[in-house]
C-alpha positions in Angstrom: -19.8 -57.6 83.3 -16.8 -59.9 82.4 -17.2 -61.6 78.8 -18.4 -65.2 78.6 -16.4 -67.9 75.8 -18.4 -69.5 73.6 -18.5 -70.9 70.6 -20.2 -71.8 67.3 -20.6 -75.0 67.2 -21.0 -76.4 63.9 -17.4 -75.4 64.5 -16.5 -78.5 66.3 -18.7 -80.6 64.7 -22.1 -81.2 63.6 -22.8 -84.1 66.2 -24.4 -81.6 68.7 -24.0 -83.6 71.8 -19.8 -84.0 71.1 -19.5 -80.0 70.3 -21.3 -79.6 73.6 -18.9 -81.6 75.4 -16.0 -80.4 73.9 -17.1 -77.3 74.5 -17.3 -77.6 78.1 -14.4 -79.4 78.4 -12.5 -76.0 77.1 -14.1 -73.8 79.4 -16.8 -72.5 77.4 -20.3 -71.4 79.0 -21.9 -69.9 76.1 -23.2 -71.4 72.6 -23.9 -70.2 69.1 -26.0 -72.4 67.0 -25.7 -72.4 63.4 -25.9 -75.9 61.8 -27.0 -78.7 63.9 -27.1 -82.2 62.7 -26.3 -81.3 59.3 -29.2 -78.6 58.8 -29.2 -74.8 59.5 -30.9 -73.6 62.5 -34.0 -72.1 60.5 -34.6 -75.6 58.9 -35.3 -77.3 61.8 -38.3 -78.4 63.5 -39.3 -77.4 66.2 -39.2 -80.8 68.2 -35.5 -80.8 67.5 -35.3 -77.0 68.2 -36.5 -78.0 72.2 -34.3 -81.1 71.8 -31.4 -78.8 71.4 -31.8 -76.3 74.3 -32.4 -79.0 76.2 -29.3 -80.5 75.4 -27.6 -76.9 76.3 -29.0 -77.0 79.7 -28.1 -80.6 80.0 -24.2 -79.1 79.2 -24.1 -76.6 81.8 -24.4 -73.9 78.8 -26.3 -71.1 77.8 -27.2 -69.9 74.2 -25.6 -66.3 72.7 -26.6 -66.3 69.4 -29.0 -67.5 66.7 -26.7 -67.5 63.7 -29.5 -67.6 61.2 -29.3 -67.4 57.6 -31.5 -64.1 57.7 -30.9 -61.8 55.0 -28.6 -63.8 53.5 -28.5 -64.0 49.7 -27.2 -65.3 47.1 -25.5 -63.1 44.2 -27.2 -63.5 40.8 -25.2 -66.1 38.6 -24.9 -63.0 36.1 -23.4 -60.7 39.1 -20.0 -59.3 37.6 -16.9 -56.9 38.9 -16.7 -53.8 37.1 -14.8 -50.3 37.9 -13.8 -52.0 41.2 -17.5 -51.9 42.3 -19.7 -55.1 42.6 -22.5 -54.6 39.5 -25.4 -57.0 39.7 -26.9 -58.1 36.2 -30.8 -58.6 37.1 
């Protein structure tokens, strides 16, 4: 199975509809949603969530990836490098 483009695209821009089109327009046939209209994926409602697969299927384009914030985390403020190893003040 040949590999598909595609492309995250907050990386174009956060107005949805333009990434879409650009995307397109450079051959692209896959997305990978991140950030749209200035929020992260996981923030968003899900009225907007159906607005925006609908807006990928009104592009020709398919979704690849959910880049979610999952497991992401923030380092404690006190987190410090020590002996070349990463040692987290909790």
């Amino acid at each position: 199975m040949p590999l598909k483009l595609g492309v995250i695209t907050d990386e174009i821009s956060q107005d949805f509809e333009h990434a879409l089109k650009t995307e397109r327009a450079l051959g692209a046939e896959t997305v990978e949603l991140r950030s749209l209209w200035g929020r992260n994926i996981a923030d968003l409602p899900d009225a907007e969530v159906e607005r925006a697969l609908l807006l990928v299927r009104e592009h020709g384009l398919a979704v690849n990836c959910i880049a979610s914030p999952f497991l992401k985390v923030d380092l404690h403020p006190l987190a410090v490098l020590s002996d070349e190893r990463a040692v987290a003040i909790l």
